[in-house]
C-alpha positions, 0 to 999 in steps of 0.5 A: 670400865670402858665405854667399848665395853659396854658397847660391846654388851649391847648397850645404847649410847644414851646407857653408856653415859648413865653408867659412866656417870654412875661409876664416876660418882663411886669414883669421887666417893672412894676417892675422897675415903682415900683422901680422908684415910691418907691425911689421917695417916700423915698426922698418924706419922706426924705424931710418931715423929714427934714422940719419936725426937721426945725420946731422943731428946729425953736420952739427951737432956736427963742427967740421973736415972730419977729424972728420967724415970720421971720424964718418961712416965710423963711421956707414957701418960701424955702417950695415953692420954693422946691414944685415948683422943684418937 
């Protein structure tokens, strides 16, 4: 929205800056939402690399089947469990 917009609508300069002041706060509030939801996405990534290296490091480390059975029905509950949290 730009001021000669406005102008050209017939508004008063004094209407102007009561709309501009208006629109710059829904601005600040979708910003901030932005924000919020871009930082919930980082830790979101954050945690998918993590399990992500698990597995990798599973496949590396387990020397017989049982074992990583095991370890992977761990991974699932603490997978789980972390889900349940969000």
């Amino acid at each position: 929205m730009k001021r000669e917009d406005l102008k050209n609508l017939g508004l008063t300069d004094e209407q102007i800056e009561k709309v501009m002041a208006e629109h710059g706060k829904d601005i600040t509030s979708l910003q901030e939402k932005v924000n919020g939801l871009t930082n919930e996405r980082d830790g979101l990534k954050s945690q998918l690399d993590e399990r992500d290296q698990q597995l990798v490091n599973l496949q590396k480390n387990s020397k017989n089947v049982d074992d990583l059975n095991e370890q992977i029905k761990q991974l699932q509950s603490d997978n789980k469990k972390a889900n349940e949290e969000w």
